[in-house]
N, C-alpha and C positions, 0 to 999 in steps of 0.2 A: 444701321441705316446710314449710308451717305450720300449726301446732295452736296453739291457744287458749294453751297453757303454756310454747311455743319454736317456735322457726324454725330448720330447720337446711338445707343444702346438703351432696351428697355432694363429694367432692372427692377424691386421689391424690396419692401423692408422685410428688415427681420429682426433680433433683440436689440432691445432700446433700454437705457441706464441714463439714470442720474449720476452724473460723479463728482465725487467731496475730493477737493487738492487740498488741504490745510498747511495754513502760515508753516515756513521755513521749506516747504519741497518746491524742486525742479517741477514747472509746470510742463516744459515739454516733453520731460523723460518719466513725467508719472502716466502721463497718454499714453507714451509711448510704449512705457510696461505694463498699465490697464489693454492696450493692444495684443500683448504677447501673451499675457495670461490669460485671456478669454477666445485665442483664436481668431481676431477679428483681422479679415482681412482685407476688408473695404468697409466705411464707415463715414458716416455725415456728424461733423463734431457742429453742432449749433444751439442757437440761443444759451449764450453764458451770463450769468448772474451771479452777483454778491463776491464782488473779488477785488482784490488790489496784489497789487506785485510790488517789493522793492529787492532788488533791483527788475526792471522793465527788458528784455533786451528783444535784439532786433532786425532783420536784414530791412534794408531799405534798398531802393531803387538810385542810382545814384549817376553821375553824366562820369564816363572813364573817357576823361582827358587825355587819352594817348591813343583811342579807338571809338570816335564820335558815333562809330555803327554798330559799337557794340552795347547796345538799348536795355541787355537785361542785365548790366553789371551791377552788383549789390555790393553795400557795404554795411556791417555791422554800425549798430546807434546802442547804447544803454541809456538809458534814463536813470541816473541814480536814486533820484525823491519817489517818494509815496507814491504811487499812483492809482488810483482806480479804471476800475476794466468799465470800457464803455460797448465793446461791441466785440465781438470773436466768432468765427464761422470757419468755417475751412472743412476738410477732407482725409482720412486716413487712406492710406494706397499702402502698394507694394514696392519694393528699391527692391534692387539686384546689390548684393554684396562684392566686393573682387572674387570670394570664396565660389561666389553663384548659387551661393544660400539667397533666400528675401527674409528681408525683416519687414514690419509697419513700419512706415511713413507719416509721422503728423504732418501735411501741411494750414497752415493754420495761419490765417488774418487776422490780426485783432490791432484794438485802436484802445488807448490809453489817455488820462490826463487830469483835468479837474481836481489839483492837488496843487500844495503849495509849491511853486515854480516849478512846475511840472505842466512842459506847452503835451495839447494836445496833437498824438503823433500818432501813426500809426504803422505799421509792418507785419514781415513775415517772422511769427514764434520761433525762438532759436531757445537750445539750450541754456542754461544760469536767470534765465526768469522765474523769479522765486513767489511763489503765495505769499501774502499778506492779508489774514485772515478768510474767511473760510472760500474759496475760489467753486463754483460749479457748473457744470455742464451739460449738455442733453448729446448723449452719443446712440446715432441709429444707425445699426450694422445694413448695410445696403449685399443683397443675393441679387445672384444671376450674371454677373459678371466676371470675367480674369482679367488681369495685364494680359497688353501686346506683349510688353517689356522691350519697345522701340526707346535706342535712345533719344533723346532729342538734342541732336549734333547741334542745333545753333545757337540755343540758348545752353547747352552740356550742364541742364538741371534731371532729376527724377521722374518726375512728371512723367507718366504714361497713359497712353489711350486705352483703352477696353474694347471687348469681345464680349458678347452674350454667349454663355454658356448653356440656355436651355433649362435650367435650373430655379429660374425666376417663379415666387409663389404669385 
């Protein structure tokens, strides 16, 4: 469906999991390999509980001082200290490789802090964010949908639109 004000796609659930990240793993490359190993190729990563990360890390949104119009420029933050997860939600999709293979896509928001000098912050999940103690999640594999696989030339992020496939339960 498109209107003038949004685009939207019907779509269904389909399998849903708890998943245990335990102290010392990459939190975004064990999604990203719980992705690969179950076939999931769109999915709703939400409601996280019972987690800390040390180290935190992080794209954030940041002003590029050489290109004031350039609004999506990100810059990596780590948090070094403890921190506790206060909130995580995001989206597994599909990327285009150079190969023109796809792999999963975690994109994934989460907000951290409540820890000794540890300000509360928040960004987009990037690889070297490490579990500290037991980390979990609610992943719900989302049917009925494919990538466009349109790039998005203005921001030249992942990010793609969907197509209903007719496949939706």
């Amino acid at each position: 469906m498109v209107n003038s004000k949004y685009q939207a796609v019907q779509c269904s659930k389909g399998r849903e999991w708890l998943l245990r990240i335990t102290t010392g793993n990459d939190v975004y490359e064990s999604i990203q390999q719980f992705a690969k190993d179950n076939q999931i190729r769109f999915a709703q990563v939400h409601t996280a509980f019972m987690g800390g990360f040390e180290p935190a890390r992080m794209m954030i949104w940041t002003p590029d001082s050489q290109d004031p119009d350039n609004w999506h420029h990100e810059t990596a933050m780590d948090v070094q200290n403890l921190t506790m997860l206060l909130s995580m939600s995001g989206f597994i999709h599909l990327r285009k490789l150079d190969d023109g293979k796809e792999e999963p896509f975690p994109a994934i928001h989460y907000i951290v802090g409540a820890a000794w000098n540890a300000p509360i912050t928040g960004g987009h999940l990037i690889q070297g964010t490490i579990a500290k103690g037991n980390l979990e999640v609610f992943i719900t594999e989302i049917l009925g949908i494919d990538s466009k696989h349109e790039d998005n030339v203005n921001i030249h992020a992942p990010e793609n639109w969907y197509v209903e496939t007719g496949k939706a339960r």
